[in-house]
C-alpha positions, 0 to 999 in steps of 0.5 A: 484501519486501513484508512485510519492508518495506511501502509505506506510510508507516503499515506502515513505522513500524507494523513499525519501532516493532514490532521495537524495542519487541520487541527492547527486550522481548526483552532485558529479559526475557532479563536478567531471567531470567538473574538470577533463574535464577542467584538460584535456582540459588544459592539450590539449591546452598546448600540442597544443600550443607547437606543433604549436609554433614549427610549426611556429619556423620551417616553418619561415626560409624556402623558401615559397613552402617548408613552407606548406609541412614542417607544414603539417609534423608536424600535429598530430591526432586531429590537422592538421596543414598547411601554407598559406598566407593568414589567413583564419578567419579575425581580431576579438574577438574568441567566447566566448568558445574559448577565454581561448584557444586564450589567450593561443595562443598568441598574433595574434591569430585567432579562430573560428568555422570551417564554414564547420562543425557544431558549436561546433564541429571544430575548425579553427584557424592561428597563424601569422609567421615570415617572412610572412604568417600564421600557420593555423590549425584545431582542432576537440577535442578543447572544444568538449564534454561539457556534463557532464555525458558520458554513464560511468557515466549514467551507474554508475548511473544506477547501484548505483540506482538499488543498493540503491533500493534493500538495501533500500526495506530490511533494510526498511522492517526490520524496519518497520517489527515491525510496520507491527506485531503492526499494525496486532495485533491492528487488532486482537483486539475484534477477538481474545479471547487470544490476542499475545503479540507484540515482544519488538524489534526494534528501542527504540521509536518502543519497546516503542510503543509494550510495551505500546500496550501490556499493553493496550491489557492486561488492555482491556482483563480485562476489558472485562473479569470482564464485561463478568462474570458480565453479564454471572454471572447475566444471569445464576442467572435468570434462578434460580428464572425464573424455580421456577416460570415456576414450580409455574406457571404449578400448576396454573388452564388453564386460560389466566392468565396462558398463559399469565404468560407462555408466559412472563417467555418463552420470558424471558428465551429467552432474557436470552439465547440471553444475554448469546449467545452475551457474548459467541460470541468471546469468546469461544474456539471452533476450526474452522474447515471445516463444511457444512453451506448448511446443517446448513441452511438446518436444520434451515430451516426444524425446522422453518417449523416444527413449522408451518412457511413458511421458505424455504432453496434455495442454493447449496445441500453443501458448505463447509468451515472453520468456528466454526460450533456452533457459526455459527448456533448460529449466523444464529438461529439469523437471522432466528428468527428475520426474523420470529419475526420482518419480514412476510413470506416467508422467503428464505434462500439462499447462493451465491457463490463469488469466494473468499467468500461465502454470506449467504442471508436470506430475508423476505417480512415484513417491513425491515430496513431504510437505514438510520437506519441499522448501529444502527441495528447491535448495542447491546441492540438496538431495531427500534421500527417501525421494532419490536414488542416491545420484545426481547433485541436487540441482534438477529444482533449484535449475528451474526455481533459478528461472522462475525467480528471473523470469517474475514467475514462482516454481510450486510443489505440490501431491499429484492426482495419482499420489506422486509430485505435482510441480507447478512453474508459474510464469507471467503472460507480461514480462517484467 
């Protein structure tokens, strides 16, 4: 159904403006050929009917053994002509595709299929003489052909067909260029912190579409720009007061209620620095560049163990790609502290290679994520009750779903080997 119809808005008016004008080809060469074998077959039966006319004036005053030689005489390509006594068709209505040529004839005049050929093929008539006898004839070009495409007009058509399909696919595509360049930066859109503007150009109703659109990609651009210096704004004013308690705090005497205070200013600041790293995410100008996500995982994996966790990296001693190297330890920090927070060890950090991409995959042993649940995961500001201890903001997986959307890639979450979540970061060995 594909080829009958295809996709694209290219193919479809590619395939529509083909079979009108083939059918619009079609007909008229049809009508063509028709008139002009009806003009030559015309033209034929005129110049038969006098050769036979003649043949019938010459052969009635002759003796009969000189009539037979004298009609042959006169026989011409495509038309043989004889004398006999006898007519060799009997007294009766000409088939319908010969009735025109009968009529021409004259009265007395017999036509029908040669009985010796194929139907439609030969034709065998007389004509009767003065004198006595019959002028008999065989024709093999009368009413022959009778098709109205022969291989000149098939090749014409042919060749009109490749010529309307490679003109129609380049003025196609420049017609549709500036649909193709829209649609692209549609897609660049929440990826893209310096969004192109569309070109202008093309039909009207299209320079209508990418003005419009620019000014909605400009509009959008504000509006995430006042949000993100709002929250940024917001987020860096905390830590202000959050240093004067931590300073307070640290004049205290040791207690509990001390660990605690500490405690609670600790995870604090921690939720501000998250907050900060998801307004960051798409939005920073760091180049890509080629950077060894071996190593990074490598480096997250030894710090978590310094600390006393059991984390352990099992992939590749290099995997180098395209990618920002900060923004990517930023997004993996993330899911590495969310496996240690909300997960149980051992947590295993792993990258497989799939030809075209490669897939980080972090897994634990905790209690993972219902499939049900998944796609709230990656929300901002969302928190699974069952899956968190009740701390954070909910922003560990949509950090790195951030950076797998700016960098072509997907985040994936999936049950782990050992029961708890598998999440997986697919990123591309190209860069977009």
């Amino acid at each position: 159904m594909k080829l009958l119809w295809p996709d694209s808005l290219a193919g479809r008016i590619t395939l529509l403006l083909l079979g009108g004008l083939m059918l619009l080809h079609f007909g008229s060469l049809w009508v063509h050929e028709r008139a002009l074998r009806e003009s030559e077959q015309g033209a034929r039966l005129e110049r038969m009917a006098d050769q036979l006319a003649m043949a019938r004036a010459a052969v009635a005053p002759l003796p009969e053994a000189a009539r037979d030689a004298a009609a042959h005489a006169l026989s011409r390509p495509g038309l043989e002509i004889h004398w006999d006594r006898v007519a060799p068709l009997p007294a009766a209505a000409p088939p319908e595709a010969l009735a025109a040529a009968a009529a021409r004839l004259g009265a007395g005049a017999r036509l029908g299929w040669d009985p010796k050929a194929e139907p439609g093929h030969r034709v065998l008539g007389a004509l009767p003489v003065d004198g006595g006898g019959w002028i008999v004839f065989s024709a093999s070009w009368l009413a022959a052909g009778g098709g109205a495409l022969d291989h000149g007009g098939i090749s014409s058509m042919v060749a009109m067909a490749l010529g309307i399909g490679l003109i129609s696919i380049l003025v196609i595509r420049w017609i549709t260029g500036p649909l193709r360049r829209l649609a692209s930066a549609a897609d660049r859109i929440g990826r893209d912190p310096s969004p192109i503007p569309v070109p202008m150009e093309g039909p009207r109703e299209v320079r209508h579409a990418a003005s419009t659109f620019n000014a909605m990609q400009e509009r959008i651009g504000r509006l995430l720009e006042d949000r993100t210096e709002a929250l940024a704004a917001m987020s860096h004013d905390l830590r202000t007061p959050l240093s004067r308690l931590q300073l307070r705090v640290g004049f205290l005497p040791e207690g509990e209620d001390r660990a605690r205070m500490e405690a609670d200013i600790a995870e604090m600041e921690a939720m501000v620095a998250r907050t900060l790293d998801y307004i960051r995410e798409g939005h920073d100008t760091e180049p890509v560049k080629p950077a060894d996500l071996a190593a990074i995982l490598q480096t997250l994996a030894s710090d978590a163990a310094d600390q006393g966790h059991d984390v352990a990296y099992e992939g590749p001693g290099r995997a180098v790609l395209p990618l920002r190297r900060i923004a990517a330890k930023r997004a993996l920090s993330n899911l590495v502290d969310n496996a240690l927070r909300h997960g149980r060890p051992p947590v295993r950090l792993g990258i497989h290679d799939q030809g075209a991409t490669l897939a980080v995959e972090i897994r634990d042993a905790g209690g993972g994520i219902a499939e049900a649940d998944r796609a709230r995961a990656v929300a901002p500001f969302v928190q699974l009750d069952p899956a968190r201890g009740g701390s954070g903001v909910g922003l560990g997986l949509a950090i790195a779903q951030r950076f797998a959307q700016a960098s072509d890639g997907r985040l994936e979450l999936g049950a782990a080997r050992e029961g708890g979540l598998l999440v997986r970061l697919v990123l591309p060995r190209q860069a977009g």
